[in-house]
C-alpha positions in Angstrom: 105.9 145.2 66.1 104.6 141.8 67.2 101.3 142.4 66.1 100.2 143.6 63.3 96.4 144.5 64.0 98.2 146.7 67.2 96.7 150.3 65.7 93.6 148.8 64.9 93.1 147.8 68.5 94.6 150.4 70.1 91.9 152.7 67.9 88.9 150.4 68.7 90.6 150.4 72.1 90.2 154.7 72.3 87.4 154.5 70.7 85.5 152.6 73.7 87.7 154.3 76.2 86.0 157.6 74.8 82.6 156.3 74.4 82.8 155.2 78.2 83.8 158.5 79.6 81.2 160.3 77.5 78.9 158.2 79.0 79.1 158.1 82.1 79.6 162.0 82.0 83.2 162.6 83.0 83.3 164.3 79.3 80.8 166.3 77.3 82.3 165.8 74.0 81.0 163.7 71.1 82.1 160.2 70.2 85.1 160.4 67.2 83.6 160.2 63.9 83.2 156.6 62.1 84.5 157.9 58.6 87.7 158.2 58.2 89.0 161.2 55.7 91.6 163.5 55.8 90.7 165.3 58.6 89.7 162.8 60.9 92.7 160.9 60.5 95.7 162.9 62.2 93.4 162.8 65.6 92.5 159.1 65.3 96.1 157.9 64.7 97.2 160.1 67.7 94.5 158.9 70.4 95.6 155.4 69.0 99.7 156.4 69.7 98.5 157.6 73.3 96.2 154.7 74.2 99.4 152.3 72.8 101.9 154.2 75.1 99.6 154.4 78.4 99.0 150.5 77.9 103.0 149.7 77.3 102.6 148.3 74.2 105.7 150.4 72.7 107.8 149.2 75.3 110.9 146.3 74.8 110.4 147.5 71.0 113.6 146.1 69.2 116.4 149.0 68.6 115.2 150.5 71.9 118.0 153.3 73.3 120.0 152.4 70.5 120.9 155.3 67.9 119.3 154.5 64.4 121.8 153.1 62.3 123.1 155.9 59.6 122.5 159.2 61.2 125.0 161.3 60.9 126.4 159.6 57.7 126.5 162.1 55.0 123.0 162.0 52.5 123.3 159.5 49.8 120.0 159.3 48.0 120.6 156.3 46.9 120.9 154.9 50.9 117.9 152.4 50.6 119.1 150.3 47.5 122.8 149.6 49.0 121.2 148.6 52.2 119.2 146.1 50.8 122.0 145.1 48.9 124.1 144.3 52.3 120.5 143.0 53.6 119.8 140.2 51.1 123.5 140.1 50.4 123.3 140.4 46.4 126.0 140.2 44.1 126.4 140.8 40.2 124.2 144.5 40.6 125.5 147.4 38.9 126.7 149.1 35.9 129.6 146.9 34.4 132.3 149.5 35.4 131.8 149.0 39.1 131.3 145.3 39.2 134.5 144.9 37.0 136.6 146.3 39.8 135.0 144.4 42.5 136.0 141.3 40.5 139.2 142.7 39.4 140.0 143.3 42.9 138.8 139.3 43.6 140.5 138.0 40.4 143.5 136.6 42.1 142.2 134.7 44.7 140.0 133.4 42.0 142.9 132.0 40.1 144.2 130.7 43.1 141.1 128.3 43.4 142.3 126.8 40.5 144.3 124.1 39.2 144.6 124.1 35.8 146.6 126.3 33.9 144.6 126.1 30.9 141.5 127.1 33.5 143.5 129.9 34.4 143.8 131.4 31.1 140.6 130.6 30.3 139.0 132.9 33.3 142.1 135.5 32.3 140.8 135.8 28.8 137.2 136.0 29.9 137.9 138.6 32.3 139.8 140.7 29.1 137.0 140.5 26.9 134.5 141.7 29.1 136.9 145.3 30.3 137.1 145.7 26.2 133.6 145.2 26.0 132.0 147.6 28.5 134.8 149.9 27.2 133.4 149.7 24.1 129.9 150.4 25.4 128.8 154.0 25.5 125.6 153.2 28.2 126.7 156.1 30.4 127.4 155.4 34.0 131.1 155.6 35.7 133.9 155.1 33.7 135.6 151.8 33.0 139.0 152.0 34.5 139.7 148.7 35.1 142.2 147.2 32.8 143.2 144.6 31.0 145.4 141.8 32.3 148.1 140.2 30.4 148.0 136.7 30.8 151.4 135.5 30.5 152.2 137.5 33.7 149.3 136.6 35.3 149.9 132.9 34.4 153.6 133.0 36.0 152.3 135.0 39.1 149.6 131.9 38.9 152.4 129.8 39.5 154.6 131.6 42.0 152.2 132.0 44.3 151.1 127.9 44.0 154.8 126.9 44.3 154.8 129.6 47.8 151.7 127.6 49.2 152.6 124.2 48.3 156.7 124.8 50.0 154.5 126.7 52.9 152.6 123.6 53.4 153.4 120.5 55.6 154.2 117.4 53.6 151.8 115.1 54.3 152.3 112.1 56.2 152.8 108.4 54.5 150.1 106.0 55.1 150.1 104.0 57.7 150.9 100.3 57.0 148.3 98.0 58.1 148.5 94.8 59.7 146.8 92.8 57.8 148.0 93.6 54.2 151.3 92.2 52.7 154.0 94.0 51.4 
């Protein structure tokens, strides 16, 4: 909604609509109540629905004649905190099983980023002591069932796949000479 004082007019905006007819005796009924309670409520907030609808006000809402996102999806009660989490786009949430198969799953192109092999191993034996650690842990969730890697292979893997980029890759072209510098 653009505005958000919109049912508070709308009401005010019934509210003198009903006042005008009663006056001028196109209805005998008596004005709505100024308390709100329980049962006031359900009429108010639907006089101020039908006033909003006669004067357009619901119209060009955003998501009009689209389907609402989700429907038909199976029920997941936990719906609302993964789609804030693809909202706000967070990262590092969860129980330690799940996030250490996301980043077990993003490990290599990790170590690809590198460019030291001692970094490499570094990251490798980080990435280790965390699986033993939450496999150590008994704080209930899903199971860990990521493993361990070894880092010898992952080292030599390391290096195949930098010695498959840097052969895929152009050489890259000598300087230019320039005119005014001697050789």
């Amino acid at each position: 909604m653009r505005d958000p004082d919109r049912v508070r007019r709308a009401h005010d905006a019934a509210r003198s609509a009903h006042g005008a007819a009663a006056s001028s005796g196109q209805e005998h009924q008596t004005a709505p109540p100024a308390a709100l309670n329980a049962e006031t409520m359900p009429a108010i907030v639907e006089t101020a629905i039908q006033v909003a609808i006669r004067q357009g006000q619901f119209d060009d809402l955003p998501g009009a004649g689209k389907p609402i996102p989700g429907l038909g999806d199976h029920h997941d009660p936990d719906w609302w905190i993964r789609r804030k989490i693809e909202r706000e786009n967070l990262t590092g949430l969860g129980p330690p099983a799940l996030m250490l198969r996301v980043e077990d799953r993003e490990l290599d192109a990790q170590l690809d980023a590198l460019r030291r092999e001692s970094d490499v191993r570094a990251v490798l034996e980080d990435f280790n002591r965390r699986v033993i650690e939450a496999r150590r842990q008994l704080l209930g969730g899903p199971p860990v069932v990521t493993k361990p890697r070894d880092v010898d292979a992952e080292i030599e893997a390391w290096q195949g796949r930098r010695a498959a980029t840097a052969a895929a890759e152009p050489p890259l072209p000598e300087p230019k000479k320039r005119w005014f510098r001697r050789s």
